[in-house]
N, C-alpha and C positions, 0 to 999 in steps of 0.2 A: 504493500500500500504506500511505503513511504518512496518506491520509485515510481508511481505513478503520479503520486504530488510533484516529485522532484521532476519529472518529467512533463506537466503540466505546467508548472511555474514556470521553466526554460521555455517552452513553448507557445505559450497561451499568455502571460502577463506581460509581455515585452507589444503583442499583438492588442491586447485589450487596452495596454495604457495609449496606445497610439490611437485606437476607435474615440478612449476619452478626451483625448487629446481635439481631435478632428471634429468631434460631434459640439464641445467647448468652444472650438474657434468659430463654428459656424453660428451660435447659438449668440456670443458673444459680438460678432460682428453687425448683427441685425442693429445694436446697440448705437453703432458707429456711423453706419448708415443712415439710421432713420435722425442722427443728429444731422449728419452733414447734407444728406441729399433727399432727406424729407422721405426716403422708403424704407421701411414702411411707415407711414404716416402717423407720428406722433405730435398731436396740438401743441404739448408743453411746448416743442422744440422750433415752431414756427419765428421763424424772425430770428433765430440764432445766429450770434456774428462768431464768426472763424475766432476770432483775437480773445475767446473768452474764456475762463477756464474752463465750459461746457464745450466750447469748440474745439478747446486742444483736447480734452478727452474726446471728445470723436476721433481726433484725430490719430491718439494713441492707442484707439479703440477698434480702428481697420488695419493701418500699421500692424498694430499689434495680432488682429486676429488674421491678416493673410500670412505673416511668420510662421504662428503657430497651427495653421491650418497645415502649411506643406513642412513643418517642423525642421526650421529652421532658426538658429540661435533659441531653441526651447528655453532651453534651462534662464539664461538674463531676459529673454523678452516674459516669460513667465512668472519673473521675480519683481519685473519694473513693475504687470499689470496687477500682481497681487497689490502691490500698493497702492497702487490707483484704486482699488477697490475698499480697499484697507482706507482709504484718506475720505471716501465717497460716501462710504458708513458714517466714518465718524465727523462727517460734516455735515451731510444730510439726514441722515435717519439718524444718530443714536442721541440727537439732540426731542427727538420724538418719545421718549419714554428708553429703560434700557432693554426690553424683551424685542427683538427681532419681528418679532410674528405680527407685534402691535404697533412697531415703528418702519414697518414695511422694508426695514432691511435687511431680510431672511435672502434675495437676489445676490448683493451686493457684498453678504458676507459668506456666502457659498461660492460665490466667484474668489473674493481671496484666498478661499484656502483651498480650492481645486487648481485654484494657480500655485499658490505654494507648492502643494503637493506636484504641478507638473515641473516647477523649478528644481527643485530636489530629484525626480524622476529620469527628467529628461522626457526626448520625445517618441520613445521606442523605437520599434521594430520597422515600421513604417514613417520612415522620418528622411528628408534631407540630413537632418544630422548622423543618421546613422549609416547614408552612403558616403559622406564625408568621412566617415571615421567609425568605422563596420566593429569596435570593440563597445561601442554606445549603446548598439542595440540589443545587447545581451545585458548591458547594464541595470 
């Protein structure tokens, strides 16, 4: 049993983190989009100027999710977006009450720490990075 884990984890976690990876970027990018080019169409974002800090977050927000879509530079672009998520709680929601669920920033702190988590991981099996540097995707 313990070589079918072992052989599961070699096989299957280098693959999975990369699904999470990809399925994150895509999810995350909607985000950046809908600041900078209005798709998909979110009100709040109407009128938004490039020069604001809501406009460089878009902008760190595509930037950042077409990296880590074809995973590349995972691990630092992962680490920058954690904070951005990290900085976006505690600016925006956690001035709301301190429970996530009530200050609506259950989003924004689930992104920081699946970015963490992808900073620390890397971008698996399926990754730029790991054609770059084929010891990464075993990592």
């Amino acid at each position: 049993m313990a070589d079918l884990n072992d052989q599961l984890d070699r096989t299957w976690a280098p693959r999975v983190l990369s699904i999470l990876r990809i399925a994150t970027a895509l999810f995350f990018l909607q985000h950046g989009m809908a600041k900078l080019f209005g798709f998909p169409h979110v009100a709040y974002f109407d009128g938004l100027q490039l020069f604001s800090l809501i406009g460089l977050a878009g902008v760190m927000e595509i930037v950042g999710s077409v990296l880590l879509l074809i995973g590349l530079f995972t691990r630092p672009v992962a680490f920058i977006l954690s904070g951005e998520m990290a900085v976006a709680y505690f600016m925006a929601h956690a001035p709301g009450g301190f429970f996530p669920i009530l200050n609506q920033g259950e989003l924004a702190a689930l992104y920081s720490f699946v970015f963490l988590y992808l900073a620390a991981a890397g971008g698996g099996a399926w990754s730029l990075d790991a054609v770059r540097n084929p010891r990464l995707a075993m990592a």
